[in-house]
Structures are given as C-alpha cells and as structure tokens.
C-alpha positions in Angstrom: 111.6 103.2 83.9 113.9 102.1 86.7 113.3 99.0 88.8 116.0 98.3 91.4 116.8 94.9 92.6 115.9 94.9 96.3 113.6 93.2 98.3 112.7 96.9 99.8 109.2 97.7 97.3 107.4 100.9 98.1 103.9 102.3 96.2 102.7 105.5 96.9 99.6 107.0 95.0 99.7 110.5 93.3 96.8 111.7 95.7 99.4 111.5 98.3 102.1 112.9 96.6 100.9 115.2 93.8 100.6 118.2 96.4 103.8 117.1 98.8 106.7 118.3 97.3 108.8 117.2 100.4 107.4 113.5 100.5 107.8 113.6 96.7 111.8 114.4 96.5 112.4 111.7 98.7 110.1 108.8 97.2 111.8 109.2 94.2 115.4 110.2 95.8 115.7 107.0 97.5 114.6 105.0 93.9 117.6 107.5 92.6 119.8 106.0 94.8 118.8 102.7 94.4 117.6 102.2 98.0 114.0 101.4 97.3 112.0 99.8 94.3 109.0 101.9 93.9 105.6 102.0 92.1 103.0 104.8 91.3 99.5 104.1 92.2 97.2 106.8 90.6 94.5 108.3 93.1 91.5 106.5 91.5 89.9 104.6 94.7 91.3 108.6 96.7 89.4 110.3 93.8 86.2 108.3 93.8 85.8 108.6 97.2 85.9 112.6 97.7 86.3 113.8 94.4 85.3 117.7 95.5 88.0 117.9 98.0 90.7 116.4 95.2 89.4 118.4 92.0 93.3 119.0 90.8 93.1 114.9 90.5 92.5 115.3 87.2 93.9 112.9 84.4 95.6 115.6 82.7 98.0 116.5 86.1 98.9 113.1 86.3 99.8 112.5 82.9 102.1 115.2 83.4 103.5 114.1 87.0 104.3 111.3 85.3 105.9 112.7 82.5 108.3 114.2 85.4 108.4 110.8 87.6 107.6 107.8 85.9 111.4 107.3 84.6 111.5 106.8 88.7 109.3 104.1 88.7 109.2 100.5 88.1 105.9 100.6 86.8 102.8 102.7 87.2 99.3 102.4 87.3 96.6 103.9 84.7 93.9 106.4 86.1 90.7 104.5 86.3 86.8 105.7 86.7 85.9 103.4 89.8 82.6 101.5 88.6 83.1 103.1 84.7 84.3 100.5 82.6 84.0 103.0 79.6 85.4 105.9 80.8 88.3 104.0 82.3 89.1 102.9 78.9 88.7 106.3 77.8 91.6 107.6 79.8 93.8 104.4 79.1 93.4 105.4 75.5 94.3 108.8 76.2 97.0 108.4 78.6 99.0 105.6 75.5 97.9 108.7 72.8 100.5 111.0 75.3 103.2 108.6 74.9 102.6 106.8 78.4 102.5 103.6 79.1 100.6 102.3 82.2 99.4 99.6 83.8 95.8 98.5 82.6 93.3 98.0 85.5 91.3 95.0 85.0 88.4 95.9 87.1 86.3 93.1 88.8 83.0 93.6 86.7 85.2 93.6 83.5 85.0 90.5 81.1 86.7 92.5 77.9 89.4 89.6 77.7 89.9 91.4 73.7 90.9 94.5 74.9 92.7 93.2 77.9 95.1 91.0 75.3 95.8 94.4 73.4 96.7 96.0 76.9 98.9 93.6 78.0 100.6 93.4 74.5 101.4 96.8 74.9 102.6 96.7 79.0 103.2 93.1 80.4 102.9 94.4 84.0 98.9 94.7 84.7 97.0 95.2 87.6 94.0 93.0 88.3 91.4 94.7 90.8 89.2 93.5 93.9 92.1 91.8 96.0 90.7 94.2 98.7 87.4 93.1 99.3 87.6 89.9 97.9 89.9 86.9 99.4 87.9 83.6 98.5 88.3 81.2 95.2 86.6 84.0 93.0 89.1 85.9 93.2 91.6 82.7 93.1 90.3 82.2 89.6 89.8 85.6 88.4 94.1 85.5 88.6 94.2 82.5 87.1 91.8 83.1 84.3 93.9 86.4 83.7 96.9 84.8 83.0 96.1 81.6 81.4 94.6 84.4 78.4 97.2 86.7 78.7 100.3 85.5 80.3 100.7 89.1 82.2 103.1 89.9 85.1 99.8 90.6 87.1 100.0 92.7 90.4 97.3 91.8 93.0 95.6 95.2 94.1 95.6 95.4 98.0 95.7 91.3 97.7 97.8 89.9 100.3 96.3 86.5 101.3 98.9 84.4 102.9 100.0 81.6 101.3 98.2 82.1 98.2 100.1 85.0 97.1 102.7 82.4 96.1 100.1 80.1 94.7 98.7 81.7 92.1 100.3 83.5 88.9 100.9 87.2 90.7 103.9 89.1 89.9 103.6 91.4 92.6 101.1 93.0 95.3 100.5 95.6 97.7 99.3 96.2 101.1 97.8 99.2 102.6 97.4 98.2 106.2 100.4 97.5 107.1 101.0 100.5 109.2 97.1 100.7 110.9 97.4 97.0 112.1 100.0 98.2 114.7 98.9 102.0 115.4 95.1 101.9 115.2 95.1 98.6 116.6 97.7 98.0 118.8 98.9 94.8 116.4 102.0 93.7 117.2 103.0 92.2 114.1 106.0 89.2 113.6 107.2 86.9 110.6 108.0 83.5 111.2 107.3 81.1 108.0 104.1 83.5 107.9 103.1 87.1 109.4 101.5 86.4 112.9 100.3 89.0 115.9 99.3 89.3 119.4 97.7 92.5 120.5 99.8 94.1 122.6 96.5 95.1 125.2 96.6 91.1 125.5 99.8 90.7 127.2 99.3 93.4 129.2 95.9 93.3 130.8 95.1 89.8 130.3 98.7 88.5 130.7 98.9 86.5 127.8 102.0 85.2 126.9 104.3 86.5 124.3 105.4 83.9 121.8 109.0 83.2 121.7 109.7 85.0 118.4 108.9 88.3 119.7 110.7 88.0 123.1 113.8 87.5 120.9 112.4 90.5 118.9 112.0 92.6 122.7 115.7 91.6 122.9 116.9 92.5 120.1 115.6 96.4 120.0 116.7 96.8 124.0 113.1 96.7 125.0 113.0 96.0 128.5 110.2 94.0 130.3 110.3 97.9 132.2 110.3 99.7 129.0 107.2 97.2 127.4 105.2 97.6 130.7 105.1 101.1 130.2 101.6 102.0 128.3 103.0 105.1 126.9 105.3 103.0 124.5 102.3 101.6 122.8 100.5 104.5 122.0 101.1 106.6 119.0 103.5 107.1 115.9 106.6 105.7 117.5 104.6 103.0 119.6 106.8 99.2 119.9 104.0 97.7 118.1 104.7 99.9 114.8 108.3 99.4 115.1 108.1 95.3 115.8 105.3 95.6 112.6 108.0 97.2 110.6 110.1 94.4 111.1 108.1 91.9 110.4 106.9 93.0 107.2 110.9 94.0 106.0 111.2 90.1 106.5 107.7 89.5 105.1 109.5 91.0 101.8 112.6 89.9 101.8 110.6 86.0 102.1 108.3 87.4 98.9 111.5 88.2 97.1 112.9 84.9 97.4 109.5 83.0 96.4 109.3 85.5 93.1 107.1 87.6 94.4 107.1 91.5 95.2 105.6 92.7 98.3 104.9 96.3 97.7 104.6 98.5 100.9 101.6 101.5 100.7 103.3 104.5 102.1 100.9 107.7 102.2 102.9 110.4 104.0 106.6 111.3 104.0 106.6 110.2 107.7 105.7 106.5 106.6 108.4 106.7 104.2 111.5 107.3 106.2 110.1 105.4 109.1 110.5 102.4 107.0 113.9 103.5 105.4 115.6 103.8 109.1 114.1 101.0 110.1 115.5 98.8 107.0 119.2 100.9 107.4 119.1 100.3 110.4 118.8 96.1 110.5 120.9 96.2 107.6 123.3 97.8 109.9 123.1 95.5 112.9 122.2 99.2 115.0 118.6 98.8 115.2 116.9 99.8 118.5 113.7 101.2 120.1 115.3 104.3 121.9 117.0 105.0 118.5 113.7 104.8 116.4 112.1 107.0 119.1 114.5 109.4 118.8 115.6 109.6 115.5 
C-alpha cells in the first residue's frame, strides 16, 4: 500500500479503469511518482446498475486488478452486492481468503456491529455507505454510532456536507460531482472559508453580479470581461466554469487536509485525470491561465 502525503486525493472505480489501459498507467503513474494520493473504488453502485453491459465486473477480475494495483493505492474498497447484505459478506470473505485486504462496506440497512468489529480489526480504514442520498442527522449518527463501536478511520461514501465533514468522526470522503456542477450545469464553483457558486447564465443574462472572490479568480487566469462575455467559453469540456471549479475544489482539499480530513476527488476518464493534474501543476507553478488550460 502507498499513501502519499499530499493534499492532491484522487478515487477512481475499477468500472472505469479495468478496461482503460491508458487512463490506468497514469492513475497509478502519478501515485508512482508521488504526485497524487489515490484510492480504488470497486464498480459495485456501476455494476448494480447495468450489470449486462459490465459482465467482466466480476469479483474474480478485480481481485486480480488488485493483485497488480493495490500496492498503488492507499486503500481500496471491497466489492459489494448493492441491497445483499449476505452476498456482500460473501465476497468480503473471499476477497481476505486471496490474501487481500479491503475496505468493509458498512451498508445503510446493515446493523451487524459483530462482524463489523472483526472487519475493522482486520483493516482500520472502512467505508460507511449512504452519504449520497442521505445528508440529515441519520446519517450524522450512523458515523457516530460507527466509531464510538469501532474506532475505524471511516470514509464517508459520496458524503460531502459542508461543515459537518469536519464535525463528525470521518477520516476521509469523496465526491463525484465535482466535475457536473460546472459542465452540466454551468456552476461556477469558488472556495472561500466554504465552496460557494453562481451560475454562470446569472451573470450573463440576468446581470448578476459576480462576487469579489471570483473577479480576483477572472484576474488571475487572464480572463477578460471580453473573453467571459463570450458564450462559447462556457460551454463544453474546457468551459471557465470547469476550470474556476477545479480551483476551487484544489483549495477545498488543501482546507480538508489541514482540518484532518481527506477530500478524495471521483475521476472517471483519463481526461478528468490530467485535467486536474495541470491544473494543480500549474497553481503550484504560479503559470496557471485560461488560454493555457484551453490549449494544453
């Protein structure tokens, strides 16, 4: 296992890169080289939801992807049956029999706190499940209750409510919409003391003002008031909104880092990936700029 000590965490899930050799090399190259922290998400929710398109899914290709990867990884994350408590179990079992040693997924219909404590005592790091869909104090306590029995480094699954991520007992979490706030819907993402947005359609057509923080932003990339005017620039893969969302979430996980938390980045494509490398090179470099993200 290799965990690097940046604030630059990246997940991708092996329905993403089992088949793309090309996105594979470098998720892994760039843990190699110490430039990202990464974690392996396993297909399960990919799986359950179109399991005839993704038949080579199977448990026993990812056991041996992982056999190949997982040295790569800071951690990684069992294969689950979504909404099969026992057959979930049943590849846990198998995958520790084959000398792995993944993250248990504590489901959110699952009360076995037994075989939970038996999980963790074999892998501290454990992911708790239902972050997505549930935000409220259910899911406040389900954490809570987790690690008052356990004492586990949990990891919030798709659970990035602001500012309880930092409240309760999580080790680290992920989030997956990081990229579709900006490109599907025209987000333009920016971090203060917390991540904030103004649609980008807003300013435009309704001439809404654009808060301070993201004028200085504008600035900063050589965006021109010309340049932002121009509706072609917030349309597609290399649209301002994606590259000011980019930013903001860098700082999101640098601010994560420093409150103990680690604020792992979904990537799903080997475009996502080096979009967000160059754009972290290129602040740590001080050359960061629109027409240079556009055209690199």
């Amino acid at each position: 296992m290799k965990s690097n000590d940046t604030y630059l965490n990246l997940l991708a899930s092996y329905a993403y890169l089992g088949k793309a050799e090309k996105f594979r090399d470098s998720f892994f190259g760039y843990s190699k080289d110490c430039i990202a922290n990464i974690m392996i998400d396993s297909g399960a929710f990919t799986l359950f939801n179109n399991a005839d398109k993704n038949k080579w899914l199977t448990l026993d290709n990812y056991c041996k992807f992982l056999d190949k990867y997982s040295q790569y990884s800071e951690k990684y994350v069992m294969l689950d049956v979504i909404n099969n408590e026992v057959e979930s179990k049943k590849n846990y079992e198998t995958m520790l029999k084959r000398q792995l040693n993944p993250m248990f997924v504590f489901t959110s219909g699952d009360n076995d706190y037994t075989y939970l404590k038996q999980a963790v005592s074999n892998n501290q790091h454990l992911c708790v499940a239902g972050g997505t869909t549930t935000k409220g104090d259910w899911m406040s306590k389900r954490f809570q209750d987790v690690y008052a029995k356990t004492q586990a480094k949990i990891h919030g699954l798709g659970y990035v409510s602001f500012p309880k991520i930092y409240q309760l007992p999580l080790c680290s979490v992920d989030s997956s919409t990081w990229i579709q706030s900006s490109q599907a819907f025209g987000n333009i993402m920016y971090f203060t003391d917390k991540l904030k947005s103004i649609p980008w359609s807003c300013v435009l057509m309704k001439r809404q003002k654009l808060p301070d923080e993201v004028i200085k932003l504008l600035e900063m990339v050589k965006i021109t008031p010309k340049v932002f005017s121009d509706v072609s620039n917030h349309k597609g893969s290399k649209c301002i909104a994606f590259l000011l969302s980019m930013i903001a979430y860098i700082e999101y996980q640098k601010y994560s880092k420093r409150l103990g938390v680690n604020l792992f980045l979904a990537v799903g494509s080997k475009r996502n990936l080096e979009d967000i490398i160059f754009t972290n090179q290129e602040l740590i470099n001080g050359t960061l700029t629109y027409e240079r993200f556009k055209n690199k």
